[in-house]
N, C-alpha and C positions, 0 to 999 in steps of 0.2 A: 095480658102482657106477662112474659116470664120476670124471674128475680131480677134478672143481669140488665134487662132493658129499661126494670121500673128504676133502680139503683142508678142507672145512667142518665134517665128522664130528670132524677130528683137533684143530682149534682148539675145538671145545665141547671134545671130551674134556680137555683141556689146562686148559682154564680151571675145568673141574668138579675138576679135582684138584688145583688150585692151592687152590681155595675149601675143598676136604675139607680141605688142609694149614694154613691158614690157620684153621681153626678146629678145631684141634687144638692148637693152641701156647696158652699162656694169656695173655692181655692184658698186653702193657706198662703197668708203673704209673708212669703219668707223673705227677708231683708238681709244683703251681705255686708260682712263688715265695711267701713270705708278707714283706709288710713288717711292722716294728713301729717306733711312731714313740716316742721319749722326747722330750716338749718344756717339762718341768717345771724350770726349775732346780734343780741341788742333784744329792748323790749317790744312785747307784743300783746296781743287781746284776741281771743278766741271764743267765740259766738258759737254754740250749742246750735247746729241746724235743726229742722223740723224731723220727726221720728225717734230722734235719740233718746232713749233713756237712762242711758247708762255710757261712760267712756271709759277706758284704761288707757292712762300716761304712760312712756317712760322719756326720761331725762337722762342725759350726759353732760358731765363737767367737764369744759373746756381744759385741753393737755396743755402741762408747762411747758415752758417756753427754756430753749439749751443756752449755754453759756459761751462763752466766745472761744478762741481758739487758746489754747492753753501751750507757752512758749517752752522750748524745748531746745538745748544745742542738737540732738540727733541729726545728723547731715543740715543742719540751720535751718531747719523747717520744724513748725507747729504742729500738735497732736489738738485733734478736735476735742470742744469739750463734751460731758454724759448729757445723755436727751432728756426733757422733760418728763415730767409724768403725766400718765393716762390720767384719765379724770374718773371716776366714780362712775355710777350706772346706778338708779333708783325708779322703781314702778310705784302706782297706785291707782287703782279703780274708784272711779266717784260714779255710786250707785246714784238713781233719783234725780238725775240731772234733770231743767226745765227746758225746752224751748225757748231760742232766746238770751239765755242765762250767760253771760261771761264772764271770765277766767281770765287774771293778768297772765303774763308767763316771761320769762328773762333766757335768750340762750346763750349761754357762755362762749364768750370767744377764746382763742388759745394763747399761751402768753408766748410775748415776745422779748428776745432780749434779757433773758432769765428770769423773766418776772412768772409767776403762776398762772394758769389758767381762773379763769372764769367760773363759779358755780353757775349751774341752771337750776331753774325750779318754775313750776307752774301752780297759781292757784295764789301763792304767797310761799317763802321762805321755809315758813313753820309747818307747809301743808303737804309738799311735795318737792327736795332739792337734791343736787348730787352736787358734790363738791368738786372743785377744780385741781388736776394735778399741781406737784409743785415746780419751781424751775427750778435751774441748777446754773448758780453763783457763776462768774467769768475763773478762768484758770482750774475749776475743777471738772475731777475725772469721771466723778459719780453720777449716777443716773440720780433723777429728780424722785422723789415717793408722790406714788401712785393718791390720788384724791381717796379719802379714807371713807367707809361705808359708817362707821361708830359718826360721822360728820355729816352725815349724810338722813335724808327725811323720808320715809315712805315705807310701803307694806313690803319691797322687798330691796335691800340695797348692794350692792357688791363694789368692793375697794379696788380703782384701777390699778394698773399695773405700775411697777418700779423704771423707769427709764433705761435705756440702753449705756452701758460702761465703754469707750470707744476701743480699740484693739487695736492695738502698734502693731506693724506689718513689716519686717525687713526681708525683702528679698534678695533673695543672691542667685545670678546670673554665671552659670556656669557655659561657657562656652566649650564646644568636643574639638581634643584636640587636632583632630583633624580639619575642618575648618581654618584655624589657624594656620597650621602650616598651607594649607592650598592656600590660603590668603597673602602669607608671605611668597610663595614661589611664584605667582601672580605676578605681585610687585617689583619680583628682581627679574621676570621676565619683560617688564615694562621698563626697568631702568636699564637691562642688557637691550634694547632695541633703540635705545634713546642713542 
């Protein structure tokens, strides 16, 4: 046998015996993440299925709740009041988890009627929470502050956002002069046929 043929004999062989090894070992069982969402207000319990070792949470604080219509003489009508605030946002991974093993957990509802939202938190309070936005008083303009992260429990938290401030709108209705007049000549061609 020349060079080029033994050199090509020894690469099949090499790769036939990588393929025999490779299928002799048993498949890796790779396992995908699973989400599970809770978006119901109210308390709950959460049961570690089989396989898990490990989970990562996150939580949100229920948004405040806006304020009533805030009165105004501008043409006798009401300006709305600012919108509540966002709620918080907190993560945390619980390594070592057991099969079995349960977790209380709280989801924040959002406030109504200017009252604040709801904190959530899983596990306990002190373990894992994001705070609830705040609401915003009847007759004011201001948006609610955002659930605060410094309030908040976990390896990584961030402070919702500030409520929305409402925005008077006056529009003015320019009619073209033209118009007008074709609309008058109309008219007095309708009272000239009468």
């Amino acid at each position: 046998m020349n060079r080029t043929m033994s050199r090509t004999f020894m690469k099949t062989q090499s790769l036939l015996l990588l393929a025999l090894l490779f299928s002799l070992v048993p498949p890796l069982s790779l396992q995908a993440q699973q989400v599970v969402e809770f978006d119901s207000p109210g308390n709950g319990s959460f049961t570690v299925p089989a396989n898990v070792r490990s989970i990562t949470v996150e939580v949100w604080g229920g948004g405040g709740g806006s304020g009533g219509s805030v009165s105004r003489s501008l043409f006798g009508g009401g300006v709305e009041a600012g919108g509540g605030g966002g709620g918080a946002y907190a993560s945390r991974s619980f390594g070592g988890v057991s099969v079995g093993q349960t977790f209380a957990y709280r989801v924040g509802s959002g406030g109504s009627n200017s009252a604040a939202g709801d904190s959530s938190w899983f596990g306990s309070p002190s373990t894992l929470l994001a705070q609830g936005g705040a609401g915003v008083s009847t007759n004011n303009t201001s948006g609610g502050a955002g659930g605060r992260a410094v309030s908040s429990v976990g390896d990584a938290a961030f402070s919702g956002g500030r409520g929305a401030t409402p925005v008077e709108m006056v529009v003015a209705v320019v009619v073209p002069q033209a118009l007008v007049l074709r609309e008058t000549m109309a008219r007095a061609v309708r009272a000239g046929a009468q």
